[in-house]
N, C-alpha and C positions, 0 to 999 in steps of 0.2 A: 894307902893313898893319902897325900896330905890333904889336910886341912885349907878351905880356899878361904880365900882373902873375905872379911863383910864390907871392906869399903873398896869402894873403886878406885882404881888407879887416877892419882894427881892430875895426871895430862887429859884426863879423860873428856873437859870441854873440846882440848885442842883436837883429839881424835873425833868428836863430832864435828868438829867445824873441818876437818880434813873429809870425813864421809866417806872411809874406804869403809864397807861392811865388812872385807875380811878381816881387817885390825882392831875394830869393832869389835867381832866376832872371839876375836881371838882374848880380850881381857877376861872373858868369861873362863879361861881354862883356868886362868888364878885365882879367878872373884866368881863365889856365889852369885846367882841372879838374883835376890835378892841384894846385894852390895850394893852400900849406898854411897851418895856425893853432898858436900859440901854443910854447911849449917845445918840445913831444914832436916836434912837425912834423906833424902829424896832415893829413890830408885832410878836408875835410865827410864824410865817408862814418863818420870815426870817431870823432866827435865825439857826443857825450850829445844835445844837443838836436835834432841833423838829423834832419828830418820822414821817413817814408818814400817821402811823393810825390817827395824831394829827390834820395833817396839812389836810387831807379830812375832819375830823371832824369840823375843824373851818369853813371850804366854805360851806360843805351842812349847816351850822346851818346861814349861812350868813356874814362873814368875807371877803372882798372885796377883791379877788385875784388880783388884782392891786393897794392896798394900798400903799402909797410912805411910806418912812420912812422922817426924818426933811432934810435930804440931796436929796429927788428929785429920790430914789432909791425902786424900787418894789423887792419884796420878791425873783422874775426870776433875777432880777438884780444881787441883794447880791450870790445871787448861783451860776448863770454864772462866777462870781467876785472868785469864790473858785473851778470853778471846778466842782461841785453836778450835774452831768447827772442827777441821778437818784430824786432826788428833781426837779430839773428845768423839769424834766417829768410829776410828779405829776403836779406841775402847770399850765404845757400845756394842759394836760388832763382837767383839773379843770376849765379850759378858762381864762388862762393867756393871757395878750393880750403882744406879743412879741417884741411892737416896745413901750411900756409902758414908764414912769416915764423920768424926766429929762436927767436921765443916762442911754440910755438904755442900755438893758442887752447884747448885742452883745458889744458895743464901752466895758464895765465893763469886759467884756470876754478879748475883744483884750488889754482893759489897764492893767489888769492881768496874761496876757499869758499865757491861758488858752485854747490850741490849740482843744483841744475833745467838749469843750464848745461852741468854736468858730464854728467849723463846725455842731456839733450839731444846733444853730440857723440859721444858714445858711440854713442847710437842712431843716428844719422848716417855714422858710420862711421871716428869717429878713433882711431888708433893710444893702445890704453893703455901700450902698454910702450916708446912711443917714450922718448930718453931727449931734452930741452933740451939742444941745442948750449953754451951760454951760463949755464946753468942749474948748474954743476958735476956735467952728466951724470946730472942728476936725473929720473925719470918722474912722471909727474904724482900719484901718490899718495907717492912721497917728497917731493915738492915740498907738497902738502896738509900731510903730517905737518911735516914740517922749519919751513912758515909759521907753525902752530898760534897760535894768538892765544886766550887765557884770554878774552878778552872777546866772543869770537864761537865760545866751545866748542861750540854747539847745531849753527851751522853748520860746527866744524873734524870733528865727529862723524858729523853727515849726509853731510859729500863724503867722509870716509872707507870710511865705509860705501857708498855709490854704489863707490866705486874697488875697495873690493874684493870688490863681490857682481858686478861685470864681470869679475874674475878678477886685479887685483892680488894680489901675493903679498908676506908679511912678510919680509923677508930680515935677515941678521947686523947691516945698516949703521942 
């Protein structure tokens, strides 16, 4: 049996963005589930456009739903990082482990400001006062304040507040 591909085939956005799951389906005969896409090294599981019928399909066939990407970043991460309730769902269900990868997906929520995110892990049961290995020992509502972005104050406001009606605390730094 050969040897399968570890990266994904080039066109691999365009077949998301087309969304046949058989063709989909069918890259895996070449590429390992694990095979990854683009810079970060991502897996389909954490990629913006993978379907959800895709991303079940990758776990039951055996695709490690806490696989990092080259940045320290699980597939719950990159989602929490945008926003995707309904993906970072599927992964919970799937047994996401939610305190996962270098960056975890709560600090990636609060460095995004991504307040629906934010309290979605929260409610789920992620550590607030974990601090980012990587992060310069940041928690995720120093990491929310520290990113602050003038041009998304509506939402550097909202995940603040999320962080600290969970029980973040202001301290000297």
């Amino acid at each position: 049996m050969p040897r399968k591909r570890k990266k994904l085939v080039e066109d691999f956005e365009e077949l998301l963005e087309a969304g046949d799951m058989d063709a989909l389906k069918a890259v895996y005969d070449a590429c390992a589930l694990n095979a990854v896409f683009g810079y970060s090294k991502d897996t389909a599981l954490a990629l913006r456009g993978t379907p959800p019928e895709l991303m079940r399909w990758l776990i039951d066939h055996g695709l490690d739903v806490n696989t990092e990407n080259r940045f320290g970043k699980t597939a719950l991460a990159e989602h929490a990082s945008r926003g995707d309730i309904d993906k970072m769902k599927i992964l919970l269900e799937c047994g996401a482990d939610i305190e996962a990868g270098a960056h975890p997906p709560l600090f990636m929520a609060a460095k995004s400001h991504q307040p629906k995110a934010i309290a979605f892990l929260l409610e789920n049961g992620a550590d607030l006062h974990r601090e980012n290995r990587l992060g310069h020992g940041r928690t995720a509502f120093k990491e929310a304040v520290a990113a602050a972005d003038t041009d998304a104050l509506s939402r550097v406001l909202e995940s603040i507040e999320v962080l600290l009606d969970a029980g973040s605390e202001i301290d000297d730094e």
